[in-house]
N, C-alpha and C positions, 0 to 999 in steps of 0.2 A: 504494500500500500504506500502513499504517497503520505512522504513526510513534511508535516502541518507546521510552518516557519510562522511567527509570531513578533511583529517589530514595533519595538514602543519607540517612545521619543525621546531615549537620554542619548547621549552625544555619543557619536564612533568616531571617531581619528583615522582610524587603520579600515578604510574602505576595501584593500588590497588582502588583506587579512580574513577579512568576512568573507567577500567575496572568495574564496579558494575553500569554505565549505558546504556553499551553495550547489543546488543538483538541481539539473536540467529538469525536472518532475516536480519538483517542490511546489506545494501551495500556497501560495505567499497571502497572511494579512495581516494588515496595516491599521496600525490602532492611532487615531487622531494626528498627533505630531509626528509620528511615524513616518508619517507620508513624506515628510521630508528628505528622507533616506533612499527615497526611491531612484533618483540618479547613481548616487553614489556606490548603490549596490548594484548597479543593473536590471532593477525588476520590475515587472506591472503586476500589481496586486493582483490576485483572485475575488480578494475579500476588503471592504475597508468597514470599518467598525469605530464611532468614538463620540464624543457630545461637540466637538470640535470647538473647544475652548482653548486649543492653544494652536490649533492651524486649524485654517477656513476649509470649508467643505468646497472640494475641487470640483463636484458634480462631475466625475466621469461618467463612462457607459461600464460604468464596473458597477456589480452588485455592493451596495451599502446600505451599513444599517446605521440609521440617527437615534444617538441613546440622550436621556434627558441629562442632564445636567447632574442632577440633587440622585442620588443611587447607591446601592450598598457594593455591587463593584465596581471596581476601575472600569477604563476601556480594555485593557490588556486581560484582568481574570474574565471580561465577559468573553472577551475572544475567544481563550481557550477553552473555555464554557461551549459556545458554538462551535467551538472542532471538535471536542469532547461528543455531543452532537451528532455530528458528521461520522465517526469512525475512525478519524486519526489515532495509531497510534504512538505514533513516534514525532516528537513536536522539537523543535530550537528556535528560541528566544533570542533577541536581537533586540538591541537597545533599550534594555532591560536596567542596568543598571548603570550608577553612577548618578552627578547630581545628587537629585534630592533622596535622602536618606529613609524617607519613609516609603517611599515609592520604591527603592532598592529593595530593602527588605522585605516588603509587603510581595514584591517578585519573586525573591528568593522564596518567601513560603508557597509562591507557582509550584513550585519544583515539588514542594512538599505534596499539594494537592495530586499534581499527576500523577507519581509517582504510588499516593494513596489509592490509583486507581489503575494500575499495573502499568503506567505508562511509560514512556521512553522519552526525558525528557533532559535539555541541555543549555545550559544559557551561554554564550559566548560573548563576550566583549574585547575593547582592545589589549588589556591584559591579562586574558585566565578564560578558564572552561569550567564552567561550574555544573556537575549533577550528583544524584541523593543516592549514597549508596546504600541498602536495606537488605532485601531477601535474597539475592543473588549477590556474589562477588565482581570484583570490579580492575580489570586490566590497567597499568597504566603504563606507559611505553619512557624509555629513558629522553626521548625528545623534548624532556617540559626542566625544566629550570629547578623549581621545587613542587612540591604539592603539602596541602594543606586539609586536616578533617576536622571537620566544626561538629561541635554538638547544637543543633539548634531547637531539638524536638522533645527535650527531657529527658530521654533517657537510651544511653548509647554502652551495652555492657558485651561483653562477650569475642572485643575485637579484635583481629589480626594484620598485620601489617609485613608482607613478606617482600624480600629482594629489595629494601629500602637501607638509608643510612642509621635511620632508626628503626628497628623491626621492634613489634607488638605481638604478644600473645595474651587472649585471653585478660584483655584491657577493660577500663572502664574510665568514658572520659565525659566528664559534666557541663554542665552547662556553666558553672561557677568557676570551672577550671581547667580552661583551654589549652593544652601543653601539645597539641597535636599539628602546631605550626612550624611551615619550612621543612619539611621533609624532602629527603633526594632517593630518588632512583640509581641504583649501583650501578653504574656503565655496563652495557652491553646484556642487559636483565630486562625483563618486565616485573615490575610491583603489583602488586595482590593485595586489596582491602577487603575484608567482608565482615560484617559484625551479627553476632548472634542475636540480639537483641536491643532494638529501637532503629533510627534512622540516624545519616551520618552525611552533611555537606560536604562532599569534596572538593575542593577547589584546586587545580593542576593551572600551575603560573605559567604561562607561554614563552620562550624563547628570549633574549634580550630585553625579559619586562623586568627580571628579579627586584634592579634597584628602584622600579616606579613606585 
């Protein structure tokens, strides 16, 4: 199936970047300010979606949805609401984060939702690859700089961390006490996270961003 791309409106730098995980299939939509991105990535939405308070409504000949203003989710969780919908099951997020800090986070628990709902889900930005590691373990290739496991969900016990410069066994890391930052992958190894119990933010730093 065709994987459901999701682009809000916090700022990209690295158009060149994004662009190289884009796929000819992908369904692209675009939530409010999003649309702004639309050069820069190369794409014509599928989808626009947003109450358009921070970019005007372009009136294409693309299907969009006008949401009111005053509402309990963003533009972005309705979107993936609507893909959710549709039968996507594998989704990445675009300008997602950064800026404002509530809007960041309130993103980041995206990842939590889809993921609550067996989904395949990835935020990318110009520095890092963000997704939830939980019931299944999680590849990471020595091409990233460092990697990083957040506790963001309450409760994260059970966890492993293999072929790293710091290896985990049978961990328990809180949400009170984040000691699970800047980790490396051993040269020429793939890294292995998986934790027995609760969920776990990964975040894998991208190439030349370490000192950002």
């Amino acid at each position: 199936m065709k994987r459901c791309v999701i682009i809000g409106g916090a700022d990209i730098g690295r158009y060149d970047r994004i662009r190289a995980h884009l796929r000819e299939d992908d369904f692209y939509i675009c939530c409010d300010s999003g649309l702004k991105h639309r050069e820069g990535l190369g794409i014509v939405p599928n989808l626009i979606v947003g109450d358009f308070d921070s970019h005007e409504n372009p009136h294409l000949d693309i299907e969009t949805v006008v949401l009111p203003c005053e509402k309990d989710d963003t533009d972005t969780v309705f979107a993936a609401k609507e893909a959710l919908k549709r039968g996507f099951q594998d989704f990445l997020l675009l300008g997602v984060t950064g800026g404002r800090l509530d809007h960041t986070l309130g993103n980041v628990s995206l990842l939590l939702m889809l993921d609550a709902r067996g989904k395949r889900a990835v935020a990318l930005d110009d520095y890092s690859e963000m997704e939830i590691v939980s019931d299944r373990p999680v590849q990471i290739e020595d091409c990233y700089s460092y990697f990083s496991l957040l506790n963001i969900s309450g409760l994260a016990q059970g966890i492993t961390i293999r072929n790293a410069k710091f290896p985990l066994a049978d961990a328990e890391i809180t949400c009170e006490y984040q000691y699970g930052i800047s980790n490396e992958v051993l040269p020429g190894t793939t890294a292995e996270v998986a934790v027995e119990n609760g969920r776990l933010l990964l975040i894998k730093v991208l190439p030349d961003c370490a000192a950002q």
